[in-house]
Biopython code that builds the backbone (N, CA, C, O; Angstrom):
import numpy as np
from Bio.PDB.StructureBuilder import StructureBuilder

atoms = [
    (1, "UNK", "N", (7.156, -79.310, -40.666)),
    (1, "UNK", "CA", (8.018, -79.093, -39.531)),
    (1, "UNK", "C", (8.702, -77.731, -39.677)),
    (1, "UNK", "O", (9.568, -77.552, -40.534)),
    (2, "UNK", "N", (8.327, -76.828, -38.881)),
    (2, "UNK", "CA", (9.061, -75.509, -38.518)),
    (2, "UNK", "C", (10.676, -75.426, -38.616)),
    (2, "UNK", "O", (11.348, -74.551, -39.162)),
    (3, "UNK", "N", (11.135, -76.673, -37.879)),
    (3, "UNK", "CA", (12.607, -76.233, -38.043)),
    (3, "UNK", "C", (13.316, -76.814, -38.984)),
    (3, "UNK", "O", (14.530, -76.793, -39.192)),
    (4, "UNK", "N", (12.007, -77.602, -39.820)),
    (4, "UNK", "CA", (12.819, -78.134, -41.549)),
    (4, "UNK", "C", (12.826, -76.767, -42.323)),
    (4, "UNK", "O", (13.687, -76.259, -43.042)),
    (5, "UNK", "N", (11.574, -76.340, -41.933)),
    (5, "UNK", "CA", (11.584, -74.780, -43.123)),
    (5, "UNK", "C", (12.732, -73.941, -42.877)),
    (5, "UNK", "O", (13.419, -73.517, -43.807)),
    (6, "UNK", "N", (13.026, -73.625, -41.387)),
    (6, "UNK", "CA", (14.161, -72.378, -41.328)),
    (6, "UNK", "C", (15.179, -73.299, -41.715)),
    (6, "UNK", "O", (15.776, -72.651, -42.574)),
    (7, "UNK", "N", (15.924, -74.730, -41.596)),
    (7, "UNK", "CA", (16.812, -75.041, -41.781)),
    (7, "UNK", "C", (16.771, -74.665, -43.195)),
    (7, "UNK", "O", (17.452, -73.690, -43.514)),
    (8, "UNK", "N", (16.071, -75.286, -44.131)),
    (8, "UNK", "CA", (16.158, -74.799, -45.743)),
    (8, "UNK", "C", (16.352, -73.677, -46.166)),
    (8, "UNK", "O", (17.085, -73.426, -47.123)),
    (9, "UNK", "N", (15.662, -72.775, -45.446)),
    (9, "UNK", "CA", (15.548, -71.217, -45.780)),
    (9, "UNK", "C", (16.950, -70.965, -45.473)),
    (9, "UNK", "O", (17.363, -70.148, -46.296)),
    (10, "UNK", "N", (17.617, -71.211, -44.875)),
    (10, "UNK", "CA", (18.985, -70.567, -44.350)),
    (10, "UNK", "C", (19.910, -71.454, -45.001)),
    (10, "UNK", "O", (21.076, -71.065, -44.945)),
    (11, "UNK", "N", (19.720, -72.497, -45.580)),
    (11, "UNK", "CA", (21.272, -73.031, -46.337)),
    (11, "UNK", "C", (20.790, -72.834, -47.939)),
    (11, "UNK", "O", (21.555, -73.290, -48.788)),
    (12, "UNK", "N", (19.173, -71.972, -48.523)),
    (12, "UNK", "CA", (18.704, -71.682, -49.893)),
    (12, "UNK", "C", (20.318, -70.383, -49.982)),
    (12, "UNK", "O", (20.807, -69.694, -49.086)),
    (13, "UNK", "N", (20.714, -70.530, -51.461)),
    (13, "UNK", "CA", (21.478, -69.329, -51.655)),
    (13, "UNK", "C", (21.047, -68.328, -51.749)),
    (13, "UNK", "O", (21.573, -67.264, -51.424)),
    (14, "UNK", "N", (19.634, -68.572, -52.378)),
    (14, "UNK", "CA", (18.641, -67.404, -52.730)),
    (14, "UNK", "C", (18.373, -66.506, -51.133)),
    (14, "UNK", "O", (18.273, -66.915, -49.976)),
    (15, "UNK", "N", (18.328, -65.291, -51.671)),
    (15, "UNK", "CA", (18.148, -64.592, -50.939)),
    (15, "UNK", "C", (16.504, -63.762, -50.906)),
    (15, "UNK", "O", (16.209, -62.925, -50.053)),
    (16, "UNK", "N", (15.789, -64.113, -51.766)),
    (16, "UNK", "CA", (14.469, -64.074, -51.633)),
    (16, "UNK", "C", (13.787, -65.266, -51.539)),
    (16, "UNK", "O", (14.390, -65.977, -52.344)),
    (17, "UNK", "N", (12.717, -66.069, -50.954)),
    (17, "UNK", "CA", (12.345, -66.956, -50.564)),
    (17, "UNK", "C", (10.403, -66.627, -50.408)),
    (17, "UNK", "O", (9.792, -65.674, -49.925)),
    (18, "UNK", "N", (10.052, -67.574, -50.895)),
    (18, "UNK", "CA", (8.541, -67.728, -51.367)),
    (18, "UNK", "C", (8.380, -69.419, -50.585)),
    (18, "UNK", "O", (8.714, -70.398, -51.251)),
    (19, "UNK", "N", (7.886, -69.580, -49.255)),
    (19, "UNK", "CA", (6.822, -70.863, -48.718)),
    (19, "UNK", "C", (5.707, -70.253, -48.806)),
    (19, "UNK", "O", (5.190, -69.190, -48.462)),
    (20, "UNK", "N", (5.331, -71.726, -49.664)),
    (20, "UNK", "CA", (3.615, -72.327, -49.813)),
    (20, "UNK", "C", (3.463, -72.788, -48.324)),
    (20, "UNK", "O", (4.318, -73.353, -47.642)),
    (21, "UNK", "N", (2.190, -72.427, -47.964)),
    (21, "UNK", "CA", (2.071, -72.907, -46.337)),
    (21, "UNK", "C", (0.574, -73.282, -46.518)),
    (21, "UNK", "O", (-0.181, -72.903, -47.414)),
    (22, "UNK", "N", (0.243, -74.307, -45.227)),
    (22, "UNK", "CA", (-1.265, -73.932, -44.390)),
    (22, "UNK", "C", (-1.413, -72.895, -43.819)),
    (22, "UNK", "O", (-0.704, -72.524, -42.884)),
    (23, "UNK", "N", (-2.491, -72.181, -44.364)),
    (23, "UNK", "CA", (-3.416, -71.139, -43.290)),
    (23, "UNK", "C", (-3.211, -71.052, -42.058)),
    (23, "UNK", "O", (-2.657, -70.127, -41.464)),
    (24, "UNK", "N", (-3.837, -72.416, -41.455)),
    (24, "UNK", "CA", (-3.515, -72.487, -39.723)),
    (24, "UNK", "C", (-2.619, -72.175, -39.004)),
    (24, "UNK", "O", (-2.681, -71.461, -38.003)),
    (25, "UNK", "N", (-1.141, -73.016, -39.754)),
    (25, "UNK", "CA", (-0.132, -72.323, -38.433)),
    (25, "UNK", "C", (0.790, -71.457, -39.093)),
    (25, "UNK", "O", (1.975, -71.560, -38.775)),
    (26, "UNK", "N", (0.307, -70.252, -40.341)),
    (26, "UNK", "CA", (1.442, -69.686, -40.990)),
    (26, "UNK", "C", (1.741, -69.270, -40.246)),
    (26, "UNK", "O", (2.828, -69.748, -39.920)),
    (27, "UNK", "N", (1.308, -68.250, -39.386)),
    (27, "UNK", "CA", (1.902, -67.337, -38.810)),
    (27, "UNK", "C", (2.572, -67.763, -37.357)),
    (27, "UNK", "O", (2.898, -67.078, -36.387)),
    (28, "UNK", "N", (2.632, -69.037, -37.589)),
    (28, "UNK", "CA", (3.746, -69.884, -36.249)),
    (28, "UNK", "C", (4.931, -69.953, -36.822)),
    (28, "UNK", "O", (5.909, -69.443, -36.275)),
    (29, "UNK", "N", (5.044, -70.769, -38.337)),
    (29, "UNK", "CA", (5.908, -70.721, -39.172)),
    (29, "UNK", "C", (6.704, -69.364, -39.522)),
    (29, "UNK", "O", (7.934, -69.360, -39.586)),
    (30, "UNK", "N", (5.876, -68.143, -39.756)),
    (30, "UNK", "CA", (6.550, -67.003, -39.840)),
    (30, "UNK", "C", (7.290, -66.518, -38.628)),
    (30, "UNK", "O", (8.332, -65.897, -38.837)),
    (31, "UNK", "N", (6.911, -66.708, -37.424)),
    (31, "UNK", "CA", (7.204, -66.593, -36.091)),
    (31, "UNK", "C", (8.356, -66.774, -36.006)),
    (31, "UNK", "O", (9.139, -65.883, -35.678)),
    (32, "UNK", "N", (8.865, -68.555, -36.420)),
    (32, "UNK", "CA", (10.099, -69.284, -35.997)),
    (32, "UNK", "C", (11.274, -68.599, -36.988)),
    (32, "UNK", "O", (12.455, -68.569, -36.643)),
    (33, "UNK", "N", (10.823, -68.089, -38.182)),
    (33, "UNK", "CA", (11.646, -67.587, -39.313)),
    (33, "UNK", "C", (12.173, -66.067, -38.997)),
    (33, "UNK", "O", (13.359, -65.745, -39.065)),
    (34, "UNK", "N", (11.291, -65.340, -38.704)),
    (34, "UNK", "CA", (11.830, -64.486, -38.247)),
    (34, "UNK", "C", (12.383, -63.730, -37.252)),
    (34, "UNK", "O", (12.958, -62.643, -37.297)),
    (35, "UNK", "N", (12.020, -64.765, -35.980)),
    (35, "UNK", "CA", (13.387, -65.001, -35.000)),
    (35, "UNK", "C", (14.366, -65.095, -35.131)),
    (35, "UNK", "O", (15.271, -64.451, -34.601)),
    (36, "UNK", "N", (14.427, -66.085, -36.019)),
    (36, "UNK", "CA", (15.683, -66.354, -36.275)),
    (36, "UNK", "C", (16.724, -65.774, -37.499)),
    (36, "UNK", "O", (17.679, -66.419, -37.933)),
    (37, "UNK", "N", (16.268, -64.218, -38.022)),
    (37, "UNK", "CA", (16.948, -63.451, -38.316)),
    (37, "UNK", "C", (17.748, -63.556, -39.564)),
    (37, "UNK", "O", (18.803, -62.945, -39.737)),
    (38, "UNK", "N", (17.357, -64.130, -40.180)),
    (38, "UNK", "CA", (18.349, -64.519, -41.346)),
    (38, "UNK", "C", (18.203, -63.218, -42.361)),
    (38, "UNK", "O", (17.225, -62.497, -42.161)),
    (39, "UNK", "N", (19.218, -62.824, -43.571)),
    (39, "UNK", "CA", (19.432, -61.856, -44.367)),
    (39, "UNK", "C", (18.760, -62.141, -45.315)),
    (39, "UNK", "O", (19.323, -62.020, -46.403)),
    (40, "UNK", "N", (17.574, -62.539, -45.311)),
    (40, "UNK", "CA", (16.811, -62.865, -46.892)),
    (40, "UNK", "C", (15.614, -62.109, -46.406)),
    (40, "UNK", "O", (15.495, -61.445, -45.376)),
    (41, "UNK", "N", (14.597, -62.388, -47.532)),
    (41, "UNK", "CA", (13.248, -61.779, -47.869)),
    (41, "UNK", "C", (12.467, -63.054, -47.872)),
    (41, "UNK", "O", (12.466, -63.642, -48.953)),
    (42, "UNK", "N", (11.735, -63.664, -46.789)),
    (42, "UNK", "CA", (11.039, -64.684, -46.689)),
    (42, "UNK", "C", (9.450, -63.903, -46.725)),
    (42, "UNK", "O", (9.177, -62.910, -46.051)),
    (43, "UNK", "N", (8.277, -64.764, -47.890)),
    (43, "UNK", "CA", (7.657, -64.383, -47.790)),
    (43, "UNK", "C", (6.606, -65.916, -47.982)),
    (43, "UNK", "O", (6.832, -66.735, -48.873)),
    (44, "UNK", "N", (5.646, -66.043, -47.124)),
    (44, "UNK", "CA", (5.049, -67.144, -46.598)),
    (44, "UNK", "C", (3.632, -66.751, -47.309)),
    (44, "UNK", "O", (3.353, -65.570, -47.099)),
    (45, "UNK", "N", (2.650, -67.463, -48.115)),
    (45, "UNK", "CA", (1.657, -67.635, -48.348)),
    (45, "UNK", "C", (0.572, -68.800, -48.519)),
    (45, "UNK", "O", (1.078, -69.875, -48.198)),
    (46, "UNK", "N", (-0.602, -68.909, -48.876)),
    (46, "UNK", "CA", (-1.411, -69.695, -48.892)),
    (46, "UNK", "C", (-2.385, -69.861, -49.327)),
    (46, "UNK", "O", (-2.194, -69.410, -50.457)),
    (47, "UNK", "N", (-3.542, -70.245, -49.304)),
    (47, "UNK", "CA", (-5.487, -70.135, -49.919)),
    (47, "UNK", "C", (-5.992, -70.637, -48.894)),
    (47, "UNK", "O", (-5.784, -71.573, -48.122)),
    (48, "UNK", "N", (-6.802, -69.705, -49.068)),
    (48, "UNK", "CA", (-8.423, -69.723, -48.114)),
    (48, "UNK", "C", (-8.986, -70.619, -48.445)),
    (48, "UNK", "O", (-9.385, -71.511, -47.696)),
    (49, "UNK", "N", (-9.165, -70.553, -49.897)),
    (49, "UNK", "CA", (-9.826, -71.808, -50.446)),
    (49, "UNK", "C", (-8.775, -72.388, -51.424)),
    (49, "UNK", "O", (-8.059, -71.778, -52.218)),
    (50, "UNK", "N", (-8.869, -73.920, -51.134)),
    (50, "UNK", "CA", (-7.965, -74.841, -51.740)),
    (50, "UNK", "C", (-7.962, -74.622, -53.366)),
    (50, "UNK", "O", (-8.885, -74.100, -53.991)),
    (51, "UNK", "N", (-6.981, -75.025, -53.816)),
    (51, "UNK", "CA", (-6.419, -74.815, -55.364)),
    (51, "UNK", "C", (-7.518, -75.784, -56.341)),
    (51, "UNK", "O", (-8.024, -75.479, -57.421)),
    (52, "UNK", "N", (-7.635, -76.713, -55.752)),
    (52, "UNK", "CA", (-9.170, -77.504, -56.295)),
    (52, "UNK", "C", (-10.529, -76.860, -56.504)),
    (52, "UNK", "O", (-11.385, -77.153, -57.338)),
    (53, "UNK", "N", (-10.541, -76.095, -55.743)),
    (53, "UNK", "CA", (-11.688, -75.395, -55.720)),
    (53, "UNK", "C", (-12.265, -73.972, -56.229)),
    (53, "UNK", "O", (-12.143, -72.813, -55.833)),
    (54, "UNK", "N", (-13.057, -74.698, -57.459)),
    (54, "UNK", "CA", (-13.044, -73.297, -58.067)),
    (54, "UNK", "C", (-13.675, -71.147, -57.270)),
    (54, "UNK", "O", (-14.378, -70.520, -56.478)),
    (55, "UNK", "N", (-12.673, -71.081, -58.346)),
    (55, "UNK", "CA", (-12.598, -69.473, -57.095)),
    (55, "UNK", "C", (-12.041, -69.730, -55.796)),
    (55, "UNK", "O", (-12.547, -69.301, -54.760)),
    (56, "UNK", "N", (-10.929, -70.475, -55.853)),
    (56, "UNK", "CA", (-9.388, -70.440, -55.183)),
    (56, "UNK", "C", (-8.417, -69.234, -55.332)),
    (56, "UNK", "O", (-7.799, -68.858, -56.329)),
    (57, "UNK", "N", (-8.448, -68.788, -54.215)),
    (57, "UNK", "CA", (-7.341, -67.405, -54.008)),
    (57, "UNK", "C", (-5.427, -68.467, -54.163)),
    (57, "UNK", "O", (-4.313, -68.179, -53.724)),
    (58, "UNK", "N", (-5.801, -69.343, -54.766)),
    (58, "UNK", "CA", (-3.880, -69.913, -54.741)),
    (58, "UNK", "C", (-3.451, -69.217, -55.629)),
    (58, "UNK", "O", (-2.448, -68.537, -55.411)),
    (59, "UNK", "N", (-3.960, -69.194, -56.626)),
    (59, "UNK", "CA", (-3.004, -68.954, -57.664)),
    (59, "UNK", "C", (-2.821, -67.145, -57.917)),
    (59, "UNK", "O", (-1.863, -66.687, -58.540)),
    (60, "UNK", "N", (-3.926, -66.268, -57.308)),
    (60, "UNK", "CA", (-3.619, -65.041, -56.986)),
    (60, "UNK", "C", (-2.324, -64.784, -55.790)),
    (60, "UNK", "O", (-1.359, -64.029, -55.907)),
    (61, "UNK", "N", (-2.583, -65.446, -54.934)),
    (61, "UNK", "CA", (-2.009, -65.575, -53.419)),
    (61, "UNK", "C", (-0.110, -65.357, -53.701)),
    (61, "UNK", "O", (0.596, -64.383, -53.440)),
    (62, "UNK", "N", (0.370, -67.112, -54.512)),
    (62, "UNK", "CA", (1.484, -67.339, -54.959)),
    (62, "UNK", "C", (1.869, -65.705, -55.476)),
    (62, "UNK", "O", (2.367, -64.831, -54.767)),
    (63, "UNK", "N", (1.418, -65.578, -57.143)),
    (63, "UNK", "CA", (1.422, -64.515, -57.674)),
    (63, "UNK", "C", (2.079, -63.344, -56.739)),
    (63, "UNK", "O", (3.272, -63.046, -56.687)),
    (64, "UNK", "N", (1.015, -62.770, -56.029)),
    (64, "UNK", "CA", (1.147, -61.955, -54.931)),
    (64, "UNK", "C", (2.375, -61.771, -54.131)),
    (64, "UNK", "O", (3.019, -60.755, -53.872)),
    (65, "UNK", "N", (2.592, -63.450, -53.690)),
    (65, "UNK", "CA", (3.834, -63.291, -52.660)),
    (65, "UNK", "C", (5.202, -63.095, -53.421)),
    (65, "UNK", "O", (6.227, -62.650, -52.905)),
    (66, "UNK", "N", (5.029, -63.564, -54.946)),
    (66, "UNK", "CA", (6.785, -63.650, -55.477)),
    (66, "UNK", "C", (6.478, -62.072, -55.826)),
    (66, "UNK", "O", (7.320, -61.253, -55.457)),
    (67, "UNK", "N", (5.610, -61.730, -56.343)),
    (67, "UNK", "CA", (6.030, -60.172, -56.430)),
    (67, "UNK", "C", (6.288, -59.289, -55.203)),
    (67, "UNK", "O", (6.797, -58.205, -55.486)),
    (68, "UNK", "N", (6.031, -59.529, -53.806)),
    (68, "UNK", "CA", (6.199, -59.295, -52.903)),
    (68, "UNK", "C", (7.877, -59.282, -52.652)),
    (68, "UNK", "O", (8.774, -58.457, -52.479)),
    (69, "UNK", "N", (7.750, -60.328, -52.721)),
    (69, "UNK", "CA", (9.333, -60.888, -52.411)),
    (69, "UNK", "C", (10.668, -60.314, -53.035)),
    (69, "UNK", "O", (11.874, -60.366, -52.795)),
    (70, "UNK", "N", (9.813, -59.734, -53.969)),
    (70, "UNK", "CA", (11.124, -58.731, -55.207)),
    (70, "UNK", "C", (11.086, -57.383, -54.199)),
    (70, "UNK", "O", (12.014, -56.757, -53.688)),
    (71, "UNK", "N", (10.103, -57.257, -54.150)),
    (71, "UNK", "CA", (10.513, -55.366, -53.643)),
    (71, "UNK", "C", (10.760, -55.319, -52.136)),
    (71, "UNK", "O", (11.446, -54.447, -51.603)),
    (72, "UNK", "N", (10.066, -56.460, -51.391)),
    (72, "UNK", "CA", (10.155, -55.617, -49.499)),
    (72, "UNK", "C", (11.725, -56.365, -49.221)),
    (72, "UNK", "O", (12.282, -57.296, -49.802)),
    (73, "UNK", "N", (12.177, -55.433, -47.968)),
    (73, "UNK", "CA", (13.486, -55.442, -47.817)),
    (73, "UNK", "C", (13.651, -56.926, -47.073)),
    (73, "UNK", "O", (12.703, -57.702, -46.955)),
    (74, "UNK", "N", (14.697, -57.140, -46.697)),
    (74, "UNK", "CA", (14.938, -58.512, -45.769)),
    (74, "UNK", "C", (14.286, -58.879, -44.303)),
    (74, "UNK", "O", (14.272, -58.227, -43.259)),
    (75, "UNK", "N", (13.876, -59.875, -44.553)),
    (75, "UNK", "CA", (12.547, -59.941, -43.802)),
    (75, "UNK", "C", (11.617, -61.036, -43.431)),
    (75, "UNK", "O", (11.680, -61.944, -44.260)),
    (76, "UNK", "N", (10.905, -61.230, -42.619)),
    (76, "UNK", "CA", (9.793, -62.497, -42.861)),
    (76, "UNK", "C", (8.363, -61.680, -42.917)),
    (76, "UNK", "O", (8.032, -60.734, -42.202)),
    (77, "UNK", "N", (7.592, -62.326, -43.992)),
    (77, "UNK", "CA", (6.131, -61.464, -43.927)),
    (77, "UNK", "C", (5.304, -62.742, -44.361)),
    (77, "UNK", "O", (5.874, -63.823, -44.504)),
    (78, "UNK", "N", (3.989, -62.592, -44.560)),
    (78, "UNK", "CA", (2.747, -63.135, -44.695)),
    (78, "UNK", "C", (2.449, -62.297, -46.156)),
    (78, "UNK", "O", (2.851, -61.134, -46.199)),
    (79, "UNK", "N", (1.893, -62.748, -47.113)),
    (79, "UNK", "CA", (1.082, -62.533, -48.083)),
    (79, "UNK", "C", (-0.111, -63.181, -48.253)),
    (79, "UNK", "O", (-0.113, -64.357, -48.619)),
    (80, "UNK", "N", (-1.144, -62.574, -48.037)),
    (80, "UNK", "CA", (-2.508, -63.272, -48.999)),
    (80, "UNK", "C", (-3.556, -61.844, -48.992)),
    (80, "UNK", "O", (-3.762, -60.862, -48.280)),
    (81, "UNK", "N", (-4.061, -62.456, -50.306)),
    (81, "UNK", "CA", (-5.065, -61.314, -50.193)),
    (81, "UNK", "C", (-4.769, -60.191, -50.716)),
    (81, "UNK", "O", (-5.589, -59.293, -50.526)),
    (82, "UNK", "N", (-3.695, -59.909, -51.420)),
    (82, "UNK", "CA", (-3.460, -57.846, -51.891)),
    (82, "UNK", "C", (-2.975, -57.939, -50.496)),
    (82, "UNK", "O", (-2.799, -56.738, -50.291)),
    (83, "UNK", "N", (-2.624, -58.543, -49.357)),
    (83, "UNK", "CA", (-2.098, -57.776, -47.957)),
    (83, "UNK", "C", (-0.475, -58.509, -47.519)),
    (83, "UNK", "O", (0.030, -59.607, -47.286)),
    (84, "UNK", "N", (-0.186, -57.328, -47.588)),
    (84, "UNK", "CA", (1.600, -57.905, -47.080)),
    (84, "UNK", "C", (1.425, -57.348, -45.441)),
    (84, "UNK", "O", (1.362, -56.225, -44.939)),
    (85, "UNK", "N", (1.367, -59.233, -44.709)),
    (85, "UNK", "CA", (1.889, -58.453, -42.794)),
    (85, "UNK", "C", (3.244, -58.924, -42.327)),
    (85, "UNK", "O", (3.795, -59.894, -42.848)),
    (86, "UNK", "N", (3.829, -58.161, -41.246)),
    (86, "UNK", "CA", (5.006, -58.036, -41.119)),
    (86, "UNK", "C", (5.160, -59.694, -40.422)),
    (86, "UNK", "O", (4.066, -60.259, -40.438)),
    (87, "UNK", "N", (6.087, -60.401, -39.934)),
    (87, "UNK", "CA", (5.603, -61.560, -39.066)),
    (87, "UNK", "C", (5.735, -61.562, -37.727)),
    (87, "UNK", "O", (5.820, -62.638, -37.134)),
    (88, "UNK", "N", (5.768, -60.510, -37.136)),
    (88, "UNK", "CA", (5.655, -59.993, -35.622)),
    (88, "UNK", "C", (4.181, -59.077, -35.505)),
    (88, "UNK", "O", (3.918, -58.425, -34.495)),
    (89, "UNK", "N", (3.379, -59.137, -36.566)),
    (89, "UNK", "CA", (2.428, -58.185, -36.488)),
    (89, "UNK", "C", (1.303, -58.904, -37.247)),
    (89, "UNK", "O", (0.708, -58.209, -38.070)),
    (90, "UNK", "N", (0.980, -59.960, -37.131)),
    (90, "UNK", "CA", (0.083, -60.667, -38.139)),
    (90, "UNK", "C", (-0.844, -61.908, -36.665)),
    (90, "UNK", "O", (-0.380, -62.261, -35.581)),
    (91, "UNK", "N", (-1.770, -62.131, -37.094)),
    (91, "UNK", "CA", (-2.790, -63.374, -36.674)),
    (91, "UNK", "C", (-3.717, -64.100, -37.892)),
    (91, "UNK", "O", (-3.639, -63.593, -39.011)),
    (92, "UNK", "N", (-4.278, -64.854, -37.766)),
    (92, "UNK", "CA", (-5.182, -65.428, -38.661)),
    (92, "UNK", "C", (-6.589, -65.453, -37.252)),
    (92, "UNK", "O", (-6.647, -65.820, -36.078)),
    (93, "UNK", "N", (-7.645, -64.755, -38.382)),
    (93, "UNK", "CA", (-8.469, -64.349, -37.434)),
    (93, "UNK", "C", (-9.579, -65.703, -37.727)),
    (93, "UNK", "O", (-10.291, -65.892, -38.714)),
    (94, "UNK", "N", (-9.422, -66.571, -36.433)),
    (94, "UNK", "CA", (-10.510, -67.853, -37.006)),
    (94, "UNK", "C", (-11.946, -67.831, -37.207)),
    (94, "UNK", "O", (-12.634, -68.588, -37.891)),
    (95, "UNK", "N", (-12.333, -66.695, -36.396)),
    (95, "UNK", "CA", (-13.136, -66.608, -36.818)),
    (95, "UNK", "C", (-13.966, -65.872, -38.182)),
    (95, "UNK", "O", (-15.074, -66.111, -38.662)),
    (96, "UNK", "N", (-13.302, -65.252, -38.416)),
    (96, "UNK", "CA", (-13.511, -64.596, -39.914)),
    (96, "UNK", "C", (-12.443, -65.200, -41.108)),
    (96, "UNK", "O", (-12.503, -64.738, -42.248)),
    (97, "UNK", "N", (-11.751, -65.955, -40.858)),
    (97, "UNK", "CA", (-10.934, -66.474, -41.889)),
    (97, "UNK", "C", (-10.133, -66.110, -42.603)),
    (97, "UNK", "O", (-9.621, -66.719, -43.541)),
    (98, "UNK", "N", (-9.781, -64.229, -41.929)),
    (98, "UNK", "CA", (-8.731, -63.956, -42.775)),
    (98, "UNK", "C", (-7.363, -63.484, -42.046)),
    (98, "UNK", "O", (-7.524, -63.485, -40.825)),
    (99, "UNK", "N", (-6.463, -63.205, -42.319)),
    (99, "UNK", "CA", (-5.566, -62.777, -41.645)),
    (99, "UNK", "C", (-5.789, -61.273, -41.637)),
    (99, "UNK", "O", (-6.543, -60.665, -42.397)),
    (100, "UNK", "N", (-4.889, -60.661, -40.495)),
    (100, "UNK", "CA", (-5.231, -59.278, -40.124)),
    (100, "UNK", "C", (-4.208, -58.859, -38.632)),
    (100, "UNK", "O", (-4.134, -59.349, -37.505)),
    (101, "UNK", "N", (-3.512, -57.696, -39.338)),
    (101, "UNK", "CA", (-2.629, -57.262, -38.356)),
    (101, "UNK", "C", (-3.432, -56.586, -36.854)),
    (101, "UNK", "O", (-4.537, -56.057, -36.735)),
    (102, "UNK", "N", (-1.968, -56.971, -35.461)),
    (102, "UNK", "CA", (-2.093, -57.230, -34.181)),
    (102, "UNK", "C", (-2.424, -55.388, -33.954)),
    (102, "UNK", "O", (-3.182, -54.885, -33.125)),
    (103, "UNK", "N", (-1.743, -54.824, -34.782)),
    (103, "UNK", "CA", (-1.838, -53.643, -34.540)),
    (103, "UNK", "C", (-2.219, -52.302, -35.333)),
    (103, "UNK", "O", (-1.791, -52.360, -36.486)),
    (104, "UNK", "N", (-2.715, -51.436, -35.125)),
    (104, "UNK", "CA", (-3.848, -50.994, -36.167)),
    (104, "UNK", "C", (-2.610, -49.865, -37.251)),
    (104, "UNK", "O", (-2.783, -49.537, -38.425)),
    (105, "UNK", "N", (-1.593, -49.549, -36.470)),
    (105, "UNK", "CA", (-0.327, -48.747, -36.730)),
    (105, "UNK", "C", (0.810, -49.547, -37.338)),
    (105, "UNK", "O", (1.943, -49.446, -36.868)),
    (106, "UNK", "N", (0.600, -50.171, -38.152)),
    (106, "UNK", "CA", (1.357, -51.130, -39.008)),
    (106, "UNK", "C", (1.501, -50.454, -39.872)),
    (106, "UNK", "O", (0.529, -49.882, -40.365)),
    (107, "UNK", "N", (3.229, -50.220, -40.535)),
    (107, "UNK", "CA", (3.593, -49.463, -42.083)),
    (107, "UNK", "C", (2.774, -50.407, -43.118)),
    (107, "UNK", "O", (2.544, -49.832, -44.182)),
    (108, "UNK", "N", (2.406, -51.409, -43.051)),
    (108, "UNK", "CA", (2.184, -52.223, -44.580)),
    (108, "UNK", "C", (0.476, -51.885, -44.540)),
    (108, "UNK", "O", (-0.250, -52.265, -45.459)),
]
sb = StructureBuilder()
sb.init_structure("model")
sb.init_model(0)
sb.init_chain("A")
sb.init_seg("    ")
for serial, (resi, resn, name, xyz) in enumerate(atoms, 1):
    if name == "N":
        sb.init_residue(resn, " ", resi, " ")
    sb.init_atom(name, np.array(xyz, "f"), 0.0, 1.0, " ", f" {name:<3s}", serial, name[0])
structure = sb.get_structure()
């Protein structure tokens, strides 16, 4: 539930923030989070291929996003892949399976 995550995210003290998500609707989830503006560093990730399955991007992915989460400024983003997207500038492309920014002029 979308508005369990922002509720948590906004009463966490922490001011950097790492959700484990589904693929499918991260970037709905990132959507609702960063509407709603909060002063932290939310950074949302996931696997392509499940953690069961060997040659699973999870445990790179995680990795990825908490180091993410230390350096970009306050914020909501997407991590997977080596790719940090902003969460106003991100899709999950279904048909190719990966995520990939709306616009080709993106700082990240």
């Amino acid at each position: 539930n979308r508005q369990h995550i922002l509720a948590s995210c906004r009463a966490a003290p922490e001011e950097k923030i790492v959700v484990i998500h589904g693929t499918d609707t991260m970037a709905l989830t990132a959507r609702v989070l960063g509407e709603a503006g909060l002063a932290k560093t939310i950074v949302l990730t996931g696997a392509m291929i499940p953690f069961s399955i060997q040659g699973s991007d999870a445990l790179f992915n995680l990795g990825f996003a908490c180091a993410a989460a230390q350096l970009l400024a306050h914020g909501v983003y997407i991590a997977m892949n080596g790719t940090v997207f902003a969460w106003d500038d991100v899709r999950k492309n279904t048909q190719t399976g990966v995520f990939e920014r709306m616009t080709p002029e993106s700082p990240f």
